[in-house]
C-alpha positions as a Python dict, from the first residue, in 0.01 Angstrom:
ca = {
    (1, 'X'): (0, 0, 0),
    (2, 'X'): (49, 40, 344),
    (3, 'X'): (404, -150, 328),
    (4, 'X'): (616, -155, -12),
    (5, 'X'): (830, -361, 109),
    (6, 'X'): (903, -627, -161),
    (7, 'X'): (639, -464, -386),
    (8, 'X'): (738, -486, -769),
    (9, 'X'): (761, -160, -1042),
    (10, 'X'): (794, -116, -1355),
    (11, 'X'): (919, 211, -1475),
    (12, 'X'): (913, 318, -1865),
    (13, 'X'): (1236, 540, -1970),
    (14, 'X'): (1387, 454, -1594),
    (15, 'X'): (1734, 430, -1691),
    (16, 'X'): (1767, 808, -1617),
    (17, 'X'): (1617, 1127, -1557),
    (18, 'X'): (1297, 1130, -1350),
    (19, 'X'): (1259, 769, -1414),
    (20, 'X'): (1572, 686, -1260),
    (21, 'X'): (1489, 937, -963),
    (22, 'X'): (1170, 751, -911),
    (23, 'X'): (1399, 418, -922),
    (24, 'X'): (1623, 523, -711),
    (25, 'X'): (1380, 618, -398),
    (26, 'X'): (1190, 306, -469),
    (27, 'X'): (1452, 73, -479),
    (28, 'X'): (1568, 279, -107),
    (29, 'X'): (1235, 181, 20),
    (30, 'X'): (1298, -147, -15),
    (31, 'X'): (1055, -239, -361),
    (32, 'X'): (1173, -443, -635),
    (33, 'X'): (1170, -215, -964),
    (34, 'X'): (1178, -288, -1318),
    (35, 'X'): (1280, -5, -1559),
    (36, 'X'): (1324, -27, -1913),
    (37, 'X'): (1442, 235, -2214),
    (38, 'X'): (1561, 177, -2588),
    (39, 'X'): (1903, 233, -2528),
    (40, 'X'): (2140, -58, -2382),
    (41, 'X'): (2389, 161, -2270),
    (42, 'X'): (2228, 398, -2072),
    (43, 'X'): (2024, 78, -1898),
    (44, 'X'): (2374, -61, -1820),
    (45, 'X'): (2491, 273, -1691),
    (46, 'X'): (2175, 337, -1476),
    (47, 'X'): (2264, -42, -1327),
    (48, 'X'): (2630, 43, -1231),
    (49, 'X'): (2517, 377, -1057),
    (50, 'X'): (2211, 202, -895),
    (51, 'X'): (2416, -109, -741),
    (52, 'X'): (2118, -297, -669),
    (53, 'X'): (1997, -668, -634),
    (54, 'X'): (1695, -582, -669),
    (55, 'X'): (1654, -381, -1019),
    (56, 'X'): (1652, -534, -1303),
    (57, 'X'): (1705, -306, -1643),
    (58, 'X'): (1532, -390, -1965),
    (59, 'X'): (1526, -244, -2310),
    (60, 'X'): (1229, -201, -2479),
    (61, 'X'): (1078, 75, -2697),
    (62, 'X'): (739, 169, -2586),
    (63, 'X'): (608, 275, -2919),
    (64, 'X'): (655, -124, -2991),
    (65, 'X'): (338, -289, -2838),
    (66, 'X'): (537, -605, -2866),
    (67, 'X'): (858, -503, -2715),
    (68, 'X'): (624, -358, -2387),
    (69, 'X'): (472, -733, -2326),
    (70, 'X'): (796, -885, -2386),
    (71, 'X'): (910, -621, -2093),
    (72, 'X'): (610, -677, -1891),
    (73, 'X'): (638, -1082, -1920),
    (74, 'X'): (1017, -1037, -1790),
    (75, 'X'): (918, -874, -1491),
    (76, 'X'): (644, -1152, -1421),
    (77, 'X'): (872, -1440, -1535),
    (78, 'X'): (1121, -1298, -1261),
    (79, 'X'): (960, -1152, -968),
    (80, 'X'): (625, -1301, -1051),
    (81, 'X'): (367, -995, -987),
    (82, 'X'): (345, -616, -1069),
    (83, 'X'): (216, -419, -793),
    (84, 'X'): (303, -33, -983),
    (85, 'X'): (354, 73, -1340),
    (86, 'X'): (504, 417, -1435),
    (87, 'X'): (471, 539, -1788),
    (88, 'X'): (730, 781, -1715),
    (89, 'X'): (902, 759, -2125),
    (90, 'X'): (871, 1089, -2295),
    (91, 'X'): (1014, 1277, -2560),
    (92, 'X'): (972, 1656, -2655),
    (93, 'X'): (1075, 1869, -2971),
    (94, 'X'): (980, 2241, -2982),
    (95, 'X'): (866, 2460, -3270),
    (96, 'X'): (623, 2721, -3418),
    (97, 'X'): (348, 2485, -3571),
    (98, 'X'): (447, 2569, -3923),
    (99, 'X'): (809, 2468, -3898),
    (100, 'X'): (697, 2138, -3669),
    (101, 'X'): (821, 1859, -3889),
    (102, 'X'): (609, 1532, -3945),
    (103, 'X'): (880, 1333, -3780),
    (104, 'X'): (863, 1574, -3466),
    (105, 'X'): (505, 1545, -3445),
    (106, 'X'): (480, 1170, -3506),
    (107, 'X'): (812, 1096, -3254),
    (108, 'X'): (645, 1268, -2987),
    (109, 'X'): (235, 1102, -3057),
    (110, 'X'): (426, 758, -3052),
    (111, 'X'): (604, 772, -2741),
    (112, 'X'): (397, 1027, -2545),
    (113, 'X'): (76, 915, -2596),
    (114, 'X'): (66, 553, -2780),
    (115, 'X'): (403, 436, -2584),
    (116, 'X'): (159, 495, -2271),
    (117, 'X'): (-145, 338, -2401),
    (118, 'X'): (71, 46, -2471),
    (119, 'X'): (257, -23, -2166),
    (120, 'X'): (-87, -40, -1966),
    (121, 'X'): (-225, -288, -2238),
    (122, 'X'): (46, -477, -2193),
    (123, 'X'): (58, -437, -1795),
    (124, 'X'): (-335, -403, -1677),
    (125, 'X'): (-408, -767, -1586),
    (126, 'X'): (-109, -805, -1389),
    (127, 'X'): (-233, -485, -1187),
    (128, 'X'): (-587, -595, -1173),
    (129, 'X'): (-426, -941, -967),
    (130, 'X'): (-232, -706, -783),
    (131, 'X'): (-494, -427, -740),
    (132, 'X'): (-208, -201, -807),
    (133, 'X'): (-122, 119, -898),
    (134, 'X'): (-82, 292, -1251),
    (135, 'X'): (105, 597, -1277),
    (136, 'X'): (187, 869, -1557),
    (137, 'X'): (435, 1108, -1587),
    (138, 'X'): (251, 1435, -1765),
    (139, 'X'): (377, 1796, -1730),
    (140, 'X'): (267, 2107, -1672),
    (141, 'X'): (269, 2157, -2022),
    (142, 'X'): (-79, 1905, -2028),
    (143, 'X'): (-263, 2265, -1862),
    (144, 'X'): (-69, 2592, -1964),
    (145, 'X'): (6, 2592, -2353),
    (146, 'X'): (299, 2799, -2461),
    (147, 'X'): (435, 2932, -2814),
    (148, 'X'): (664, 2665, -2975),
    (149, 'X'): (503, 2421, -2828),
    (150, 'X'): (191, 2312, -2985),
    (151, 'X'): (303, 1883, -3031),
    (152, 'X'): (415, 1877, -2682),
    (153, 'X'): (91, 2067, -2574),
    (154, 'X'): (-109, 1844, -2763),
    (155, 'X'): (37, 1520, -2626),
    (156, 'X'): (30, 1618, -2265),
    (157, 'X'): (-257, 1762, -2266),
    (158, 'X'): (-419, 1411, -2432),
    (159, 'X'): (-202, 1221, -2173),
    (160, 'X'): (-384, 1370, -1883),
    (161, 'X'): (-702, 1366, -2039),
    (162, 'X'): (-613, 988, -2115),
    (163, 'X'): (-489, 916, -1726),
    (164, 'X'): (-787, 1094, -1636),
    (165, 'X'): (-1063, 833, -1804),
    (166, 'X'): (-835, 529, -1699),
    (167, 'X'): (-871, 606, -1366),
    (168, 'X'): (-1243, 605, -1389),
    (169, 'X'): (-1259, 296, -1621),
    (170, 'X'): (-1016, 131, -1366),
    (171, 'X'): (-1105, 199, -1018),
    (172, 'X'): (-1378, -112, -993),
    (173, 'X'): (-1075, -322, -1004),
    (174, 'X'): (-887, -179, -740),
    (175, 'X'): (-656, -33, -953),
    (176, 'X'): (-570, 393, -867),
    (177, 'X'): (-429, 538, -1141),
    (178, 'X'): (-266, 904, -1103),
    (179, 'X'): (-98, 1184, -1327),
    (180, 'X'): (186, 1386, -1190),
    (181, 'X'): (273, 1689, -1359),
    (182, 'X'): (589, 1816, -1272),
    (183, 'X'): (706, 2182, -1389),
    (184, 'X'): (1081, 2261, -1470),
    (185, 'X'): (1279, 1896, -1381),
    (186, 'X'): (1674, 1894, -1348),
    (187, 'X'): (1689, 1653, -1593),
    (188, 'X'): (1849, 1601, -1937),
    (189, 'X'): (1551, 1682, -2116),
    (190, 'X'): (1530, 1970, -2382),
    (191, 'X'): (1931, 1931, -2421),
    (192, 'X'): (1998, 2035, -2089),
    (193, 'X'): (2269, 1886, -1875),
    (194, 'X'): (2209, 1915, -1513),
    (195, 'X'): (2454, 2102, -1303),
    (196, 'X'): (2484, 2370, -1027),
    (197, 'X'): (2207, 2647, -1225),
    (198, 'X'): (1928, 2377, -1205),
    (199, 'X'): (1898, 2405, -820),
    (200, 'X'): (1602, 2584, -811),
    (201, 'X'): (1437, 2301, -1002),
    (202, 'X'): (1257, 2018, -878),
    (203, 'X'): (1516, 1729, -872),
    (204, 'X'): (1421, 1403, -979),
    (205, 'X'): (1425, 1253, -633),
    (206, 'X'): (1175, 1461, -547),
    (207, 'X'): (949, 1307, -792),
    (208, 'X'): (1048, 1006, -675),
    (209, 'X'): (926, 1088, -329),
    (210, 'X'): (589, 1201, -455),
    (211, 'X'): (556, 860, -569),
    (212, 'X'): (611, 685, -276),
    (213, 'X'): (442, 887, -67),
    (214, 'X'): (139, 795, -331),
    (215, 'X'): (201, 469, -268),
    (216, 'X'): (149, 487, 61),
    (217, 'X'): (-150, 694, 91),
    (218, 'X'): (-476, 478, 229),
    (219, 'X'): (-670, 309, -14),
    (220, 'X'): (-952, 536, 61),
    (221, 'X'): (-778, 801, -79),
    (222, 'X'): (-672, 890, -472),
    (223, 'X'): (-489, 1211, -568),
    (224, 'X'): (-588, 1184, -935),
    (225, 'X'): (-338, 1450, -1061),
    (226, 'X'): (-58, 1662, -905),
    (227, 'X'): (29, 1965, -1045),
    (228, 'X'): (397, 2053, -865),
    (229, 'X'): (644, 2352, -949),
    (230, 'X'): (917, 2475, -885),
    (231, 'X'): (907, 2678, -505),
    (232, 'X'): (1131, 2992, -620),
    (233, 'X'): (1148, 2978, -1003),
    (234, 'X'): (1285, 3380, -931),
    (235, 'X'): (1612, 3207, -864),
    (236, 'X'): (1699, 3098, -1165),
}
């Protein structure tokens, strides 16, 4: 996508975090964008900090197959395509795998792995007219495995694996599908609240550039999955 001008994006759990990083550069480049998230408020929150024309904030749960068409068919009743789709939603609960709950474990399959398998059943024909782009939001944790976090692991781990055969089953469309897999994110994730100590992390504008600068790679070209990290984790 040589020019994103104008293009149109749909980004899962957008209404803060990396998603609304991601939004936030995209909507700065000029691209119509989409995001959606379960909660109301924080989608009207994201739309008075955002100030923009051009994004349009949904809610939708993404472990609801029905609530992700109803999203996707509000983007297309609007703005009439989808040229990019980023299953950024994700949730995360950490434990020793004996004192994982059910709930835990079944929260994080739902939304990590079958909230993302949904959105792209509910979005792939609109980015097989567009020959667009597909894009998940993974983690480090999908390649190093850690103690207290064997659900997380296991989801992020499947999620690349899954981005991974998507991409092969969808390039004859046109379609490039890519993983990022960002390391520590100043985000409210884990219970953290952002502030002055998470300087040394990535910050979700920089994920958001990553993405563009995807975007506008030639269409020869597919970086499948990005690993990125932290440059001086020592300064934490």
């Amino acid at each position: 996508m040589s020019d994103v001008k104008n293009k149109v994006a749909y980004i899962t759990g957008g209404s803060k975090g990396i998603g609304l990083g991601i939004t936030r550069v995209l909507l700065g480049a000029g691209m119509r964008v989409a995001i959606s998230g379960r909660s109301r408020k924080s989608l009207d929150e994201a739309e008075a900090v955002l100030e923009s024309e051009n994004l349009l904030a949904l809610q939708s749960d993404v472990t609801k197959p029905m609530d992700e068409r109803k999203a996707i068919e509000k983007v297309l009743d609007k703005w009439g395509q989808i040229d990019i789709v980023i299953a950024n939603a994700g949730v995360g609960y950490f434990a020793a795998v004996d004192e994982l709950s059910l709930e835990d474990w079944d929260r994080m399959i739902d939304t990590n792995l079958n909230g993302v398998f949904y959105t792209l059943k509910a979005s792939v024909e609109a980015l097989k007219e567009a020959k667009g782009y597909f894009m998940t939001i993974a983690s480090l944790a999908g390649t190093n495995f850690f103690a207290n976090g064997a659900g997380y692991n296991a989801t992020k781990f499947g999620l690349v694996g899954f981005t991974q055969a998507a991409m092969l089953d969808l390039r004859k469309y046109d379609i490039k599908v890519t993983t990022i897999m960002p390391g520590s994110v100043a985000t409210y994730f884990n219970q953290n609240t952002p502030s002055e100590k998470d300087d040394w992390k990535i910050q979700p504008e920089d994920i958001g550039q990553m993405v563009l600068d995807l975007l506008e790679m030639p269409a020869r070209s597919l970086p499948s999955k990005i690993e990125v990290r932290p440059t001086r984790p020592d300064l934490k």
